[in-house]
MIFIVO-7869 format. One record per residue: residue in three letters; x, z, y of N, C-alpha, C in turn. Coordinates in steps of 0.1 Angstrom, whole numbers, plus 5000, padded with zeros to 4 digits. Layout:
// residues N
alaXZYXZYXZY...
This chain:
// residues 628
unk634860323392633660243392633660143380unk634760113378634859993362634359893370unk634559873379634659733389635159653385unk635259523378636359463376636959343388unk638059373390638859303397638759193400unk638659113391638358943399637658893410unk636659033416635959033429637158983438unk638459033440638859063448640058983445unk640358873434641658833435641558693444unk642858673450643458533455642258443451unk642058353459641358273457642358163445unk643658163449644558023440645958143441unk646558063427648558123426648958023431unk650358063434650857983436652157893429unk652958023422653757983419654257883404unk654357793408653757673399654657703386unk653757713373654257773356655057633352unk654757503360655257383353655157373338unk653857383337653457363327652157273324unk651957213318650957083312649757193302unk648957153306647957213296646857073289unk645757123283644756993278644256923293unk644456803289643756713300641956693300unk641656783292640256783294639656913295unk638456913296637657083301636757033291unk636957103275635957043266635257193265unk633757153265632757253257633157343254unk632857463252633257603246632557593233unk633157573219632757623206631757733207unk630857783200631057893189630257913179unk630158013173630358083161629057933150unk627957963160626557913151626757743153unk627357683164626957523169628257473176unk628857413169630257353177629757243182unk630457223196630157093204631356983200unk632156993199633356953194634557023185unk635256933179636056983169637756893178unk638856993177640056933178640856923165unk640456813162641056733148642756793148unk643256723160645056753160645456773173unk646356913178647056883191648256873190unk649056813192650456833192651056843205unk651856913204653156963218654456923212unk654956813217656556793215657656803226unk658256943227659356903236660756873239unk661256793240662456763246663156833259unk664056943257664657013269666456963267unk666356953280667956883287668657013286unk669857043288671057183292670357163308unk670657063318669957083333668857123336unk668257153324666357213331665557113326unk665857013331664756893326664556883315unk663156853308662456793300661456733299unk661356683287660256563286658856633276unk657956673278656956703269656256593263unk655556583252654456463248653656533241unk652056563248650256633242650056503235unk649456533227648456433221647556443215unk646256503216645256543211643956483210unk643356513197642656423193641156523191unk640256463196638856553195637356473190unk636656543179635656473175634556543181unk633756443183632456523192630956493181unk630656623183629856693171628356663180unk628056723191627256703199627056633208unk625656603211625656503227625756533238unk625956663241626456753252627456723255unk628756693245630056713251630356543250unk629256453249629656343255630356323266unk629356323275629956303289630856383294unk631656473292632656543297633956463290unk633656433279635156363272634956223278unk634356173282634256023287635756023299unk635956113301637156133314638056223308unk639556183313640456283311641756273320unk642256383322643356413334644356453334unk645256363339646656443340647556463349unk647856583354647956593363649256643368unk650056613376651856693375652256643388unk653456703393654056683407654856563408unk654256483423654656333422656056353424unk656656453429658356453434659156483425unk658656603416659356693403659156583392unk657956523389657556533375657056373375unk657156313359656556193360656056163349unk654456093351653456113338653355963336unk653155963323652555843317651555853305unk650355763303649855793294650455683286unk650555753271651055693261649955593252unk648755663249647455593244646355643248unk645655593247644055643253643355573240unk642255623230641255553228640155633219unk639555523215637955653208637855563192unk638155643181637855563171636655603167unk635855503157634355563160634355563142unk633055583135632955613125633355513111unk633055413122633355293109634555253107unk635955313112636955323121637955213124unk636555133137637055073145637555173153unk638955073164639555163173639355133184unk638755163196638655103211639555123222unk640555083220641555123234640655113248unk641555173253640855183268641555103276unk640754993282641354923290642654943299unk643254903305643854883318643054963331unk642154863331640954903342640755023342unk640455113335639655213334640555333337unk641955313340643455383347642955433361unk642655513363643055533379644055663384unk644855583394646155673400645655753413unk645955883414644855913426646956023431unk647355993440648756063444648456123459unk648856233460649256323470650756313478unk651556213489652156193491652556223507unk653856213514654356233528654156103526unk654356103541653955963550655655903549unk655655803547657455703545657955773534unk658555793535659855883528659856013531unk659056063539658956213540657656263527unk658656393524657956433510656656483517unk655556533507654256633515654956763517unk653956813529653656953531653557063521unk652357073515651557123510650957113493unk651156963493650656933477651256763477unk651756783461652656693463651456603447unk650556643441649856633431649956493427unk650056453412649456343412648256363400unk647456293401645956293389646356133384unk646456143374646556013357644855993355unk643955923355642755983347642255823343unk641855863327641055753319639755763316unk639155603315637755693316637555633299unk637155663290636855583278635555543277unk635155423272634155363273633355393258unk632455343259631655353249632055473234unk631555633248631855713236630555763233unk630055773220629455883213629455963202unk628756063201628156163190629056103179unk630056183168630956133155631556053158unk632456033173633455923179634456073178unk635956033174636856083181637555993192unk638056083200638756033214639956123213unk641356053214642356053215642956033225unk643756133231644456133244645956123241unk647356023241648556083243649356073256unk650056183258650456143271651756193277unk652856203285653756233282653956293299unk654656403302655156473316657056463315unk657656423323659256413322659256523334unk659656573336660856663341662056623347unk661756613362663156513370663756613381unk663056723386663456803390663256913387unk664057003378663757153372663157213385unk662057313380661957463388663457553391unk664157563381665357633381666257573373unk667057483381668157393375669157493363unk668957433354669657503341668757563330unk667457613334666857703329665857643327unk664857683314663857623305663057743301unk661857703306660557843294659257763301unk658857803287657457753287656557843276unk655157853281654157933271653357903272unk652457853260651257803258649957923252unk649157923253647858023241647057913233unk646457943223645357863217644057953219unk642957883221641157993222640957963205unk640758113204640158143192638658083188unk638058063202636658043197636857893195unk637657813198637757663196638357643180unk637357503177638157493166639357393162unk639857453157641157333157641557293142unk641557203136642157143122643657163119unk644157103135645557103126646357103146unk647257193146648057203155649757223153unk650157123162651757103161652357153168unk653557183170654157263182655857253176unk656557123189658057103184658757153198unk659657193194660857223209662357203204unk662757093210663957033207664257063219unk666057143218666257163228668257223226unk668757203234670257233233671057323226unk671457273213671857413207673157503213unk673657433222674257513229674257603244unk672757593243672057633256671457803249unk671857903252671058043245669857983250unk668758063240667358023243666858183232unk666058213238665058313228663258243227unk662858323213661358223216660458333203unk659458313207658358383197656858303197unk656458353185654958323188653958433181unk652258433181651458493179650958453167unk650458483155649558393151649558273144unk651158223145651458063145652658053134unk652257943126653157983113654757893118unk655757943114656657903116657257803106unk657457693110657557583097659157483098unk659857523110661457503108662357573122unk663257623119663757693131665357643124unk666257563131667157503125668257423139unk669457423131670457313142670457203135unk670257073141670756963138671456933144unk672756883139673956813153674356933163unk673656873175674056943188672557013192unk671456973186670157033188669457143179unk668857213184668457343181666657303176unk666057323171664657263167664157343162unk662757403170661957503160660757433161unk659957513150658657403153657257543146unk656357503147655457583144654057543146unk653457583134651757523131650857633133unk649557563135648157663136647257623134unk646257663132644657603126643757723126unk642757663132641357783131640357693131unk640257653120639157543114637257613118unk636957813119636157813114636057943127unk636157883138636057953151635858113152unk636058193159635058333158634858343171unk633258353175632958343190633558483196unk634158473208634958583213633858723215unk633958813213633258963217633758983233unk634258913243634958953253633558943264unk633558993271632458973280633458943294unk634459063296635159103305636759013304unk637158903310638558863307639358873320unk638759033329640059053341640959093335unk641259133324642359193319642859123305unk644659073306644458983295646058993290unk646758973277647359043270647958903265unk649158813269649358723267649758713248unk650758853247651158833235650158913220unk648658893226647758923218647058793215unk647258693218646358603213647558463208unk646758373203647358283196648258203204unk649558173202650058073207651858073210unk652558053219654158053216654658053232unk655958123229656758113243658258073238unk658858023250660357973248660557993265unk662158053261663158093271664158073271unk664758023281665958043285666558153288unk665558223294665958343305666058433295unk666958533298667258663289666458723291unk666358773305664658843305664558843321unk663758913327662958903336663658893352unk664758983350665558983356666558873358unk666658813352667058643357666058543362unk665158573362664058503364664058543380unk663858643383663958703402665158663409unk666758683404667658633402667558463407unk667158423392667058263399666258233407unk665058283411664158263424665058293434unk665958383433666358483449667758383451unk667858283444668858213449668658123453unk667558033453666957943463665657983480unk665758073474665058143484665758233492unk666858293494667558403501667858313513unk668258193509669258123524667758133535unk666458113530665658053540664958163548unk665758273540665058443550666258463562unk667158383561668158403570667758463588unk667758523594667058563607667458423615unk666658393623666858283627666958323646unk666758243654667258313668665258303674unk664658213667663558203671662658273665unk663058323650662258453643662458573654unk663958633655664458723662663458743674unk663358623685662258663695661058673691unk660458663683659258643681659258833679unk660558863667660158973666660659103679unk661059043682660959113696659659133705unk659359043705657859043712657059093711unk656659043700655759093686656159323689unk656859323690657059483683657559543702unk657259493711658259543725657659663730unk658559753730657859903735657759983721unk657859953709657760033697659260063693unk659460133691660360163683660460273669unk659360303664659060343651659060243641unk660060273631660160183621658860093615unk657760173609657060183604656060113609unk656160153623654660093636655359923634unk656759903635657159763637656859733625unk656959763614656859683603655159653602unk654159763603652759713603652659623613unk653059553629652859503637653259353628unk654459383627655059213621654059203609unk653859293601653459243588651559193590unk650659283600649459213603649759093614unk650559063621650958893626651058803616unk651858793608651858723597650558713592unk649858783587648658833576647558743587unk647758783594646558673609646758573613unk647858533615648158403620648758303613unk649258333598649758203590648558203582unk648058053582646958093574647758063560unk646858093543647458063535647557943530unk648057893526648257733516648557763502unk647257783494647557813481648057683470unk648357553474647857493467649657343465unk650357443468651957393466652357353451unk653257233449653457213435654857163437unk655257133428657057093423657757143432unk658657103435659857193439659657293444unk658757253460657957363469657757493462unk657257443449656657593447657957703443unk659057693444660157793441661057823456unk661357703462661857683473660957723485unk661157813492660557913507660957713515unk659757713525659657613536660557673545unk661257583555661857663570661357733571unk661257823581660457893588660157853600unk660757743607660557663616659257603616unk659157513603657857453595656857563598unk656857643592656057723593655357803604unk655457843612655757863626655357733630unk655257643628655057543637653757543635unk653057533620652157483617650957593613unk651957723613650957833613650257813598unk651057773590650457783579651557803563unk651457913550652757853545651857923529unk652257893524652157963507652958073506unk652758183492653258283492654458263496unk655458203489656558173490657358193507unk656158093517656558123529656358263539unk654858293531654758393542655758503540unk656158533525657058683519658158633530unk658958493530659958483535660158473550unk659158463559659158433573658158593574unk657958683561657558803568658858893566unk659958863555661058963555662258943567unk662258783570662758723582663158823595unk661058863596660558913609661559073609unk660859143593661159243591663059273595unk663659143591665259193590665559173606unk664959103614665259083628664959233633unk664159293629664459463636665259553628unk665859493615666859583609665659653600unk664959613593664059643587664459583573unk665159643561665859603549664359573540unk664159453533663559403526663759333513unk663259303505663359203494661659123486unk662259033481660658943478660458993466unk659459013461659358993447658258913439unk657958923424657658833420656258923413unk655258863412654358913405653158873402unk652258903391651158823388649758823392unk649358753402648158813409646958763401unk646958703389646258683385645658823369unk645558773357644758893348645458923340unk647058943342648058943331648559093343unk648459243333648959303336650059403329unk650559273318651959303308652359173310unk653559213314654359073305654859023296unk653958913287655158883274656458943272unk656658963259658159003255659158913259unk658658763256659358633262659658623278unk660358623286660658613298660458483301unk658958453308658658283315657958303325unk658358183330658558163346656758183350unk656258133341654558143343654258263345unk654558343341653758463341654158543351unk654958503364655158533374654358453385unk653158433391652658343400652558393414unk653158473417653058503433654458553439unk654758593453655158643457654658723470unk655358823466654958983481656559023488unk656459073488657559133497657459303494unk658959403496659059483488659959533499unk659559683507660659743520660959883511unk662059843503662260003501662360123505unk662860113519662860263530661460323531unk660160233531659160283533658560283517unk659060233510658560223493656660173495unk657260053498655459963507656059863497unk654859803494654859653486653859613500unk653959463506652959443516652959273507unk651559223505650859073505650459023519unk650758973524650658873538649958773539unk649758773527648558603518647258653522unk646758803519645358843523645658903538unk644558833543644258843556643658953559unk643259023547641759153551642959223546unk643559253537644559373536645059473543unk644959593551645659673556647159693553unk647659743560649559823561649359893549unk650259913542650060033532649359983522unk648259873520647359833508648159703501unk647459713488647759543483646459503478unk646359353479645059313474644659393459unk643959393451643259433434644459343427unk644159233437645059113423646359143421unk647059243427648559273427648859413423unk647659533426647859653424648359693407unk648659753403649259823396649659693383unk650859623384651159483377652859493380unk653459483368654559463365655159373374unk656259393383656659353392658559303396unk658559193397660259183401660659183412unk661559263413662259263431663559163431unk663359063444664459023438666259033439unk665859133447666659183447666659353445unk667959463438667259553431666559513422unk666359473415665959423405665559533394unk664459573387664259713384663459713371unk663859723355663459723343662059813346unk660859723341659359833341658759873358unk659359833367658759843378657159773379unk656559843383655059813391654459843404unk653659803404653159763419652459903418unk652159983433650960083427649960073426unk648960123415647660143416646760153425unk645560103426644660173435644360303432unk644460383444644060493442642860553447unk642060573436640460613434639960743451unk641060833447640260913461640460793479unk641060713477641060683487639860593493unk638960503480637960473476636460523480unk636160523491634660653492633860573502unk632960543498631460523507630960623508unk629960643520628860743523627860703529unk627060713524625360603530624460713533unk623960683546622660743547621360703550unk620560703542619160613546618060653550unk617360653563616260763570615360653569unk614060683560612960573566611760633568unk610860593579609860653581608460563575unk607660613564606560543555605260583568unk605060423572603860423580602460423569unk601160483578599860513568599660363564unk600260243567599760093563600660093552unk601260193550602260163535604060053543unk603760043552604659993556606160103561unk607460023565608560103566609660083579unk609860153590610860113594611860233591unk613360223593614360303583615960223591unk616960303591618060283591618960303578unk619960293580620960313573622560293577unk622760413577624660423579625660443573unk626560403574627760353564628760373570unk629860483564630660503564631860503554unk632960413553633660363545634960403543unk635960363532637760413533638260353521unk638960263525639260223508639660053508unk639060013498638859953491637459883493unk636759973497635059973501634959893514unk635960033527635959943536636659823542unk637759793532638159623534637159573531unk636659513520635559423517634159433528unk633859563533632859573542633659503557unk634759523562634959393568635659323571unk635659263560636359143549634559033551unk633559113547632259063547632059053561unk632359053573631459063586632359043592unk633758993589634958943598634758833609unk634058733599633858633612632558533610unk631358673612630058663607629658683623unk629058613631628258613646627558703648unk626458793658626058883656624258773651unk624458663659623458553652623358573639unk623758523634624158503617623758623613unk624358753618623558903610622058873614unk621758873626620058853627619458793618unk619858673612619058563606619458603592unk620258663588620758743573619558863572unk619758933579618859043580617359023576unk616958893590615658843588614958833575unk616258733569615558683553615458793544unk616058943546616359033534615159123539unk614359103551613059223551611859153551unk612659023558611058963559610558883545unk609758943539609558873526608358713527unk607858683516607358573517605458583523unk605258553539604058573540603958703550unk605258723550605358913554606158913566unk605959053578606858973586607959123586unk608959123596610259163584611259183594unk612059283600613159303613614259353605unk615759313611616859373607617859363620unk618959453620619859433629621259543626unk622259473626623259503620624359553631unk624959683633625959673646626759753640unk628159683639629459803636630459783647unk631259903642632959913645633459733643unk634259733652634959553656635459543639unk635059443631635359433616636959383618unk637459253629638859203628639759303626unk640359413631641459493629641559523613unk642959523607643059563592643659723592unk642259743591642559893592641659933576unk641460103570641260093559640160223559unk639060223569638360243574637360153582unk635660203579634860113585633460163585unk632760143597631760243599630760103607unk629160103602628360053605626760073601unk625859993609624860123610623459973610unk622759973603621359843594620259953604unk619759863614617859883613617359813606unk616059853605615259733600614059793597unk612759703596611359723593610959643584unk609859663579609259563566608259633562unk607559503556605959533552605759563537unk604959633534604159683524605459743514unk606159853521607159893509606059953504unk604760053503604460103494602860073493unk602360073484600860083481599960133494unk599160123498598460193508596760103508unk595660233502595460333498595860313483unk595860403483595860473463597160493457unk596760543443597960573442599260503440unk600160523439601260463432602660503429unk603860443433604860503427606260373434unk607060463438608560373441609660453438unk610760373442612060393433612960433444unk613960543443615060523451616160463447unk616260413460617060273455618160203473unk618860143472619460083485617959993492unk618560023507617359943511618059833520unk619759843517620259793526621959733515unk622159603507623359583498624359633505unk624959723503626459773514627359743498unk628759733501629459723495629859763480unk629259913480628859993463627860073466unk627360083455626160133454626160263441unk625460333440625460463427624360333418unk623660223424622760133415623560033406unk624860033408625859943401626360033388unk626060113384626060163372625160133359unk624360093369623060003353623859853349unk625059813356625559673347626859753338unk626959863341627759913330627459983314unk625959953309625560053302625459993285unk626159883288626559813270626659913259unk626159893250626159963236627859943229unk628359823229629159803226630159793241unk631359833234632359813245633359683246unk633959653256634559583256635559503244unk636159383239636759423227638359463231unk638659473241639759453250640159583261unk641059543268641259643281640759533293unk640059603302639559553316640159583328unk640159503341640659593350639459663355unk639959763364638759893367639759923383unk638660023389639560103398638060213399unk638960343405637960423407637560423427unk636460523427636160573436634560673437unk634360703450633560743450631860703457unk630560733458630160703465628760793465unk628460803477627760983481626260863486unk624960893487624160813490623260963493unk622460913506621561083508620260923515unk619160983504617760923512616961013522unk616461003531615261073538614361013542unk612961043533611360993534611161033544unk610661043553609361073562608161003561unk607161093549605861073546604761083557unk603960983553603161003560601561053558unk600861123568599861213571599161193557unk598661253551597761263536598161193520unk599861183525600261093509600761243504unk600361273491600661383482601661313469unk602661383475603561373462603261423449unk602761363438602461413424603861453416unk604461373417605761393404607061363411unk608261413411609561353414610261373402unk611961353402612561393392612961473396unk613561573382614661703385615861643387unk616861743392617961733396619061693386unk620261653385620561553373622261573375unk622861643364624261593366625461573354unk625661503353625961383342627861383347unk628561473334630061433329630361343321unk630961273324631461193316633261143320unk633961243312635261233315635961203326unk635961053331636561023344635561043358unk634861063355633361003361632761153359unk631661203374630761253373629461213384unk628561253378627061173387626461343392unk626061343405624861423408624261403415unk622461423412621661413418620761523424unk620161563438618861623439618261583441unk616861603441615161593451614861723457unk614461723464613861833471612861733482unk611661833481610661803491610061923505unk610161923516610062043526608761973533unk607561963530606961953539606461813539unk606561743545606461593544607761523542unk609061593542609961503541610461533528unk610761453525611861423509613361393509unk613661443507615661393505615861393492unk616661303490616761253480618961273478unk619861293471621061293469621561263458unk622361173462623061093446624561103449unk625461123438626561113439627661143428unk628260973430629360923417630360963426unk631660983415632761063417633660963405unk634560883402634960793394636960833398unk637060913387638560983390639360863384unk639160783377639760643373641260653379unk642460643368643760613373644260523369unk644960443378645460303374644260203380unk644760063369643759973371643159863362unk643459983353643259873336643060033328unk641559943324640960063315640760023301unk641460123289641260073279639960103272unk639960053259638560043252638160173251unk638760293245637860413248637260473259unk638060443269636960463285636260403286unk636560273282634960183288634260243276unk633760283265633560343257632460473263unk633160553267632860683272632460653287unk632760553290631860533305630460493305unk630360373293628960343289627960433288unk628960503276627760683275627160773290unk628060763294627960833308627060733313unk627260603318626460513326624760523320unk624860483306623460513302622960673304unk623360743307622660893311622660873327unk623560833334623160803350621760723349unk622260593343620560503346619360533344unk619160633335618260693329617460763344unk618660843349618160893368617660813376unk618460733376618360633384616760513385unk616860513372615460423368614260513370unk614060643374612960753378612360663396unk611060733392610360713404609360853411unk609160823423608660913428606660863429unk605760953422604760903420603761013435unk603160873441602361003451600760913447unk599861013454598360983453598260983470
């Protein structure tokens, strides 16, 4: 379908990159009208042999337009109150005549996320820095410096960090220092970025490296589900040899807390009593989890490496990746069900840098070799056997077995299939009542009920209402399926509905076949594919299929003048067919995409050759049936 994926990913990651980015959300450049210019950014870091370090940003931005006033008037910083400790170094706005305006005192506010006494938080440990600068405008720079220390490593001993620059921003002059133990191995690269000292002094190791894109080029990307760390501008630094240390070091803070506990153990007894199929117990434990922890996306400093009790967890029925993978392998090892966690990126990185960093790892799943199942417990709509879009076919760490080039699997396009059927009966007032049935498998049917999970049968009436009854018009719908809660991968439901004036009545005219009812995919979602130009990039995609059959029942004296011919359209991965046929007074109408798509990242010549294909489908698609 060339779907792209972000439909469907995690709402939040988790696993925290500990990393500092710009403390502001400035304007997007481009090509014709800059809203701002970044005079200077510098990154200087300071790394310990124990993990810890001290970073210092300090970036300086001139504002070209009166648009990006008000967003630079504020800026934020933001790091974990337990791990990490921020200070702002300077705040101010020099203006043209170049006076300098510090920013008050006042204008400091501390906003912290904290446990009650001395107990640390739950959930979010955040702290927000934020200044507000006063009297900024138009040809004012505003300068931010600020500094993040590092008091408790993510992974005591070990250091990486990776930044990017946006091409479409302009930047004058950018710094980039990493001072860091010459007796600590470290590997490091960058994109793009000129290298201006890589050297020992003393006991310290110091590389440094410059960049500038004074003269923007607005991005050709339309699509950024799919993204290529070590194609665009910017640098990494590691400790880690490669990736495999990185799972390694996770699986050593996290192993002790999968330990079976005597209170997991009954649970999983319970949970599974009377089953004794491996497979049946693992889907039982793994949709308890998936239903009843809810998720907590939103963990920082230590938390985010370190699995909660499971006690905690269980108590509160709530945990972040970290907890559910580990109080779901828990469940799994209490019936002798062998497991391991792994690490992976549920976000739009489906390579990993050459540089091995902790960032580009932000989730965890869990991984049952006997059954060769990857299961996510974080999505609640997921079936046994599935993984959400945001995890399917993504370079992946076990962390235990640990496995050069492993990935998660693909979605797989045949399993992918809608089938829609739409019967409407055209009354002589030009008016319509009509059903429509839906039958689902996939990918299709999670999201169909994923959508109606915990939608009332109220709520469908009054949805419905607003989608027939138009303005002035009056308008019936009613919606009845298969129970949506079960995570099953399969789903069947069935739309009445009535409505006024679908067609002209008297005289002549003309309509479209078309959905009369939004179900989950459509053969009509191929008119947002039909770009001249293609992506400049790879996208994510998945295939599938989708079968759509209309039936008119005309009414007494309307003569069909014109339909289209029958229509069938190759296009490499992808094929479209269409019929019309007319018997009498009734019309059937048949449409049907077939999208053999493998994997879940399509490169530029497919989306290329899909286009082509898509603009010969729409061409069908945009036809109407003309009667008198």
């Amino acid at each position: 379908m060339q779907i792209p994926k972000r439909r469907f990913l995690p709402v939040s990651v988790l696993f925290s990159a500990a990393l500092a980015s710009s403390a502001w959300s400035a304007p997007k450049s481009d090509l014709v009208e800059l809203s701002t210019r970044i005079q200077r950014y510098s990154i200087d870091y300071t790394v310990n042999a124990d993990g810890t370090d001290t970073v210092v940003y300090e970036k300086a931005i001139k504002i070209l337009k009166q648009k990006a006033v008000e967003p630079l008037k504020r800026a934020s910083v933001s790091y974990s109150t337990s791990a990490e400790r921020g200070e702002i170094l300077a705040a101010y706005t020099l203006k043209p005549d170049g006076r300098r305006i510090e920013v008050p005192r006042n204008n400091y506010q501390l906003e912290i996320n904290k446990g009650r006494e001395s107990d640390a938080p739950a959930f979010s440990d955040n702290t927000e820095l934020s200044v507000i600068f006063p009297d900024v405008a138009v040809d004012d720079v505003v300068v931010l410096k600020y500094s993040i220390k590092t008091v408790d490593p993510m992974f005591p001993g070990n250091f990486s960090v990776a930044e990017r620059f946006n091409r479409s921003g302009a930047y004058d002059a950018v710094t980039v220092r990493i001072d860091s133990p010459a007796g600590v191995w470290a590997q490091y690269a960058a994109t793009d970025l000129t290298k201006t000292r890589d050297d020992v002094a003393g006991d310290r190791r110091i590389v440094e490296w410059t960049w500038k894109n004074p003269e923007p080029v607005k991005s050709k990307r339309r699509d950024y589900s799919a993204f290529q760390f070590d194609k665009e501008p910017g640098f990494a630094f590691s400790t880690f040899r490669g990736y495999g240390d990185i799972a390694e070091a996770y699986g050593r803070r996290a192993r002790p807390k999968a330990a079976v506990t005597e209170r997991v153990r009954t649970l999983a007894d319970d949970l599974t009593k009377g089953v004794s199929d491996a497979r049946e117990q693992a889907r039982i434990l793994y949709e308890w989890v998936a239903t009843n922890i809810d998720y907590a996306g939103n963990c920082v400093g230590v938390g985010a490496v370190v699995p909660r009790d499971q006690a905690f967890v269980l108590d509160n029925k709530m945990g972040d990746c970290k907890d559910h993978a580990t109080l779901l392998q828990a469940l799994l090892a209490a019936k002798g069900i062998v497991s391991t966690q792994a690490l992976v990126n549920a976000g739009s990185s489906y390579h990993l840098p050459r540089i091995p960093v902790i960032s580009m790892v932000n989730h965890v799943i869990v991984y049952v070799p006997s059954m060769d199942l990857f299961l996510d417990s974080t999505s609640s709509s997921t079936p046994f056997g599935m993984l959400p879009m945001g995890d399917s076919d993504k370079p992946v760490l076990l962390v235990d077995g640990y496995k050069e080039g492993l990935r998660t699997p693909p979605t797989r396009s045949e399993q992918n299939r809608q089938v829609a059927k739409t019967e409407v009966t055209i009354r002589p007032d030009g008016s319509v009542a009509g059903s429509v049935s839906v039958v689902s498998s996939g990918s299709f049917a999670v999201e169909g009920r994923d959508r109606l999970r915990n939608v009332t049968q109220q709520e469908r009436d009054e949805l419905l209402e607003r989608i027939y009854k138009g303005e002035h018009k009056t308008g019936f719908g009613r919606l009845q399926s298969e129970d949506p809660k079960p995570l099953r991968d399969s789903f069947k439901y069935d739309v009445q509905f009535e409505a006024e004036e679908f067609i002209r009545r008297p005289g002549p005219g003309a309509f479209a076949v078309e959905p009369l009812y939004a179900t989950e995919a459509s053969v009509n979602m191929i008119g947002s594919l039909t770009e001249e130009e293609p992506e400049a990039d790879e996208t994510a995609c998945f295939g599938g299929s989708i079968t759509e059959e209309y039936v008119y029942h005309l009414p007494k004296g309307l003569k069909v003048l014109a339909m289209p011919k029958a229509v069938t359209v190759n296009g490499g991965v992808a094929t479209y067919k269409s019929s019309y046929e007319l018997k009498g007074s009734t019309l059937t109408v048949k449409r049907e995409i077939v999208d053999r798509t493998v994997g879940n990242v399509c490169p530029i010549q497919v989306q290329h050759d899909y286009a082509v294909f898509a603009r010969k489908v729409a061409a069908d698609l945009k036809s109407q049936i003309v009667y008198q």
